[in-house]
PLY file of the C-alpha trace (Angstrom):
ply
format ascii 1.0
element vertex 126
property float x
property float y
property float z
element edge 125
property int vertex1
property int vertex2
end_header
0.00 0.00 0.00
1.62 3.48 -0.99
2.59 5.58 2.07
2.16 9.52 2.20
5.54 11.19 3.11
5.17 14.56 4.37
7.97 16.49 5.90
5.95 19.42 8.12
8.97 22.42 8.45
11.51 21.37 6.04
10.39 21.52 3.02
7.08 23.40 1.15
4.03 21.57 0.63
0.48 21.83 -0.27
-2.27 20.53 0.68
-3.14 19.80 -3.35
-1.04 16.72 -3.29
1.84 14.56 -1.60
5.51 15.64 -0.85
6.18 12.08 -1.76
4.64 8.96 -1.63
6.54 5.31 -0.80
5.50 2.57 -2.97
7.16 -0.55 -1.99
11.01 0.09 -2.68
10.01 3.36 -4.71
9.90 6.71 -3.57
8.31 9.43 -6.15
9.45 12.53 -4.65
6.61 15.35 -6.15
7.53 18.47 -8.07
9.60 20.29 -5.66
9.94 24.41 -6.64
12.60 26.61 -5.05
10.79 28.07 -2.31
12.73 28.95 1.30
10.58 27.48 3.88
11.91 29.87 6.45
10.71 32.71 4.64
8.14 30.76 2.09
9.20 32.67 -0.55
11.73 31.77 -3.89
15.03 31.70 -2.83
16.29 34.11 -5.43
16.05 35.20 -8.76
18.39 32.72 -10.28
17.68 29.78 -11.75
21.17 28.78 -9.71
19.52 30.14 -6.53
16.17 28.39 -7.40
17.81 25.10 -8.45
19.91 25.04 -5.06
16.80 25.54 -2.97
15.00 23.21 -5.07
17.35 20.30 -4.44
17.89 21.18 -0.73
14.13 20.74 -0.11
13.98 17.34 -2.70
17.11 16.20 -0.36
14.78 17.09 2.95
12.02 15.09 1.60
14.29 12.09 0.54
16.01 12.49 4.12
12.23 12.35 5.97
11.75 8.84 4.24
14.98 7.11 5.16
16.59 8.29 1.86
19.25 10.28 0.28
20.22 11.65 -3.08
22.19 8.38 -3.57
19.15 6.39 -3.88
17.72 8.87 -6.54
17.64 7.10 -10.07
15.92 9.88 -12.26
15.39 12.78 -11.66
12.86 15.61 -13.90
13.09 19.17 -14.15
10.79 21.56 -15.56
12.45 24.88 -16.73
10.34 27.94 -17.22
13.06 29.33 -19.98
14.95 26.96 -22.09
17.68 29.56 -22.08
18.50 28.86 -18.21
19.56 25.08 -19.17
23.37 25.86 -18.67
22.87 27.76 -15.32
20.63 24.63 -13.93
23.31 22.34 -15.56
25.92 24.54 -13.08
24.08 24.00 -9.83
23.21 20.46 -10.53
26.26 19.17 -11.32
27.34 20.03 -7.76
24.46 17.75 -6.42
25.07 14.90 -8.49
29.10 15.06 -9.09
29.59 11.30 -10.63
27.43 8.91 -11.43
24.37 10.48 -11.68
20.92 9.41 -12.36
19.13 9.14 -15.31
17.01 12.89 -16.07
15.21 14.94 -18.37
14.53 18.49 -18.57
11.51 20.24 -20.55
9.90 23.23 -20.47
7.07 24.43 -17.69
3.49 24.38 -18.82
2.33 26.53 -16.14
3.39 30.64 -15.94
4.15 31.32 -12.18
5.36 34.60 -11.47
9.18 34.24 -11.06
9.08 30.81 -10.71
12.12 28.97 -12.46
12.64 25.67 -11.91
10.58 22.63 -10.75
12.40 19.30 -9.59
10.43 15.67 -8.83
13.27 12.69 -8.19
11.68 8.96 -8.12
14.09 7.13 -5.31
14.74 3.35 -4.85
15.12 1.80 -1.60
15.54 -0.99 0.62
0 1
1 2
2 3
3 4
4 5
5 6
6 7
7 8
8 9
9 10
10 11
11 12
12 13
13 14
14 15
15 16
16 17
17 18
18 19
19 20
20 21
21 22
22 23
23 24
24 25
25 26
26 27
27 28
28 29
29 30
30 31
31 32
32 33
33 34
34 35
35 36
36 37
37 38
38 39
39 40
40 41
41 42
42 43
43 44
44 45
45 46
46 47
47 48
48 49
49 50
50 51
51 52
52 53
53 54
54 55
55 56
56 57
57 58
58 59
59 60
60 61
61 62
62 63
63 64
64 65
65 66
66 67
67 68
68 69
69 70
70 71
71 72
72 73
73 74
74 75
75 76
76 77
77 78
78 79
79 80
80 81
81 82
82 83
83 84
84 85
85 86
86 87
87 88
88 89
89 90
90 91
91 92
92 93
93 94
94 95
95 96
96 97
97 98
98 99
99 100
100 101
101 102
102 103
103 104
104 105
105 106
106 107
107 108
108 109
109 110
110 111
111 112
112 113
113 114
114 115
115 116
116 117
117 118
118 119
119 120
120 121
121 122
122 123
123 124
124 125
């Protein structure tokens, strides 16, 4: 039976849908945005800064299920501009430094006011 994972101060949520749910070995981490959950705002105006903050709360949620970015094996990102591609490929490389998992990147659907970036990881664990 899947299991709700929902990390209360670590990472932003919604009441619209999971942080991440556990299905037997698998953990599908949702689409995670770059918002500070001290402040609750976008960490910055970068896609580097948004990226970072992204991760960081993907890693919390990972973390409040017994895993870690080493268990990741694909990860998605959503770009709101195409042109930003190099500057997410900067910050992510420092996440995933060797070996990393399998990914795609395409463009946002949605139009969110200054919103970059959104990140969803599927984990396996044991």
């Amino acid at each position: 039976m899947p299991r709700q994972i929902i990390t209360t101060a670590n990472a932003p949520g919604s009441p619209l849908y999971s942080q991440a749910v556990k299905a037997g070995p698998h953990l599908l981490v949702s689409g995670i945005v770059g918002i500070d959950p001290a402040t609750g705002s976008l960490a910055g105006d970068t896609i580097q800064d948004q990226t970072r903050q992204a991760l960081t709360n993907c890693q919390t949620i990972l973390q409040a299920s017994g895993a870690s970015l080493d268990d990741v094996t694909e990860v998605g990102i959503l770009l709101t501009n195409p042109a930003d591609f190099a500057g997410l490929n900067e910050e992510y490389a420092r996440w995933f430094p060797s070996q990393p998992p399998a990914r795609y990147v395409a463009k946002l659907g949605v139009d969110l006011p200054g919103l970059l970036v959104s990140i969803r990881m599927t984990a396996f664990t044991t």
